[in-house]
N, C-alpha and C positions, 0 to 999 in steps of 0.2 A: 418418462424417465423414472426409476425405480428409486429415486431422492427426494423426493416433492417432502415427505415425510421430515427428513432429516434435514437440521439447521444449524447455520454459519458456526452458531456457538459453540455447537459440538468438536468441531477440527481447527479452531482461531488461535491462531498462538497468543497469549494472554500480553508474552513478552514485547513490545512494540517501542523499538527506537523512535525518541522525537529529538525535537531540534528545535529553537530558537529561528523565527525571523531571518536576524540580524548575522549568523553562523556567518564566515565566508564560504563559500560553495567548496573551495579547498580543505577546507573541516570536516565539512561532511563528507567526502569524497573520501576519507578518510576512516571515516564510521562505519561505511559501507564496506569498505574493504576488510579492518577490522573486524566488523562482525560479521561478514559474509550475509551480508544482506543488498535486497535491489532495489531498496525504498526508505525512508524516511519521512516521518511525518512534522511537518511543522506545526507547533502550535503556541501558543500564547495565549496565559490568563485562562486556560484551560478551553479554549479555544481551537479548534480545529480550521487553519488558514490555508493549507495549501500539501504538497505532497511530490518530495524530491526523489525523482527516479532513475536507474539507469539509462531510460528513456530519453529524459530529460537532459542528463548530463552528455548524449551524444547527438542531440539533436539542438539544444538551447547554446551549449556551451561551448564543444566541439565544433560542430558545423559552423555558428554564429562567431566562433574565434572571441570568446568573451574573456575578461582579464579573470580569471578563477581565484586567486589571492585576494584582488581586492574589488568582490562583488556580493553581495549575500545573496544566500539559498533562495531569499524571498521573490528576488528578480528574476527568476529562470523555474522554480518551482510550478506545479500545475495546479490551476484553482480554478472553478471551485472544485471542491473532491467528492468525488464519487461514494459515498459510502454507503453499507448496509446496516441494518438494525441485527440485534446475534440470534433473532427469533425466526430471518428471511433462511427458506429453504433454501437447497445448497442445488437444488436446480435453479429456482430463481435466480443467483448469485450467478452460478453457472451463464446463467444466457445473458447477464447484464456484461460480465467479461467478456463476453464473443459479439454481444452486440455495439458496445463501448469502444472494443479494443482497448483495455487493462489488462493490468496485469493483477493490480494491487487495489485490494479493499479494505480501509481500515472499517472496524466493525465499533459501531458506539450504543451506548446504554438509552434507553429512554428518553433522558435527558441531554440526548448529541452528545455524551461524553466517548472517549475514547477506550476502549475495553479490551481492543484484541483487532486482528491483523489476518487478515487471509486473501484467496487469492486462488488465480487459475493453476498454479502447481497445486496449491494443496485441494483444490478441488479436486486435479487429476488423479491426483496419488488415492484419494477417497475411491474414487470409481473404481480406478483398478483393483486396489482391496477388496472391495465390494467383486467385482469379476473375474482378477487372477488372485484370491489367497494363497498366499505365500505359507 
């Protein structure tokens, strides 16, 4: 792959919705929609706990018939989370998505902190640039 070079940090969106624990799952479900996003991250004390997905929300919530008002994000969220360091090449990342089956990698600092957000579309989007310039 013509990426080995190039890393996470380079295409991460810096922006990254988190969430509380304690959220009801109807809050976030919420956030999501708002900002047109397919992920959310929980965390706490600057902690990185778990990682609420669209995935999650049709397979934990939906399917499982869970009470969505009065349940938190924490009980149906997926943990532990998969993340990358912003330094992992964007084919590494690549193949841990397809080997994982994610969608969504939050990307942390040295210190496991939380720094940015990326993911199998924005990896795709890279390659085709990278193949069909626009």
């Amino acid at each position: 792959m013509p990426f080995k070079n190039q890393k996470v940090g380079e295409i991460m969106s810096k922006n990254v919705e988190t969430i509380l624990p304690d959220t009801p799952i109807f809050e976030a479900v919420k956030i999501l929609k708002n900002k047109n996003i397919g992920s959310l991250v929980i965390v706490e004390n600057s902690k990185i706990l778990g990682i609420f997905t669209e995935r999650d929300l049709a397979y934990r919530v939906v399917a499982e018939e869970i009470d969505y008002k009065n349940t938190s994000v924490s009980s149906v969220m997926t943990k532990p989370v998969v993340t990358v360091a912003e330094d992992t090449s964007i084919e590494d990342a690549y193949l841990l998505t397809a080997t994982r089956n994610i969608r969504h990698l939050p990307v942390v600092d040295k210190a496991n902190r939380l720094i940015g957000m990326t993911g199998a579309k924005d990896i795709l989007a890279e390659v085709l640039q990278k193949v069909l310039p626009i």
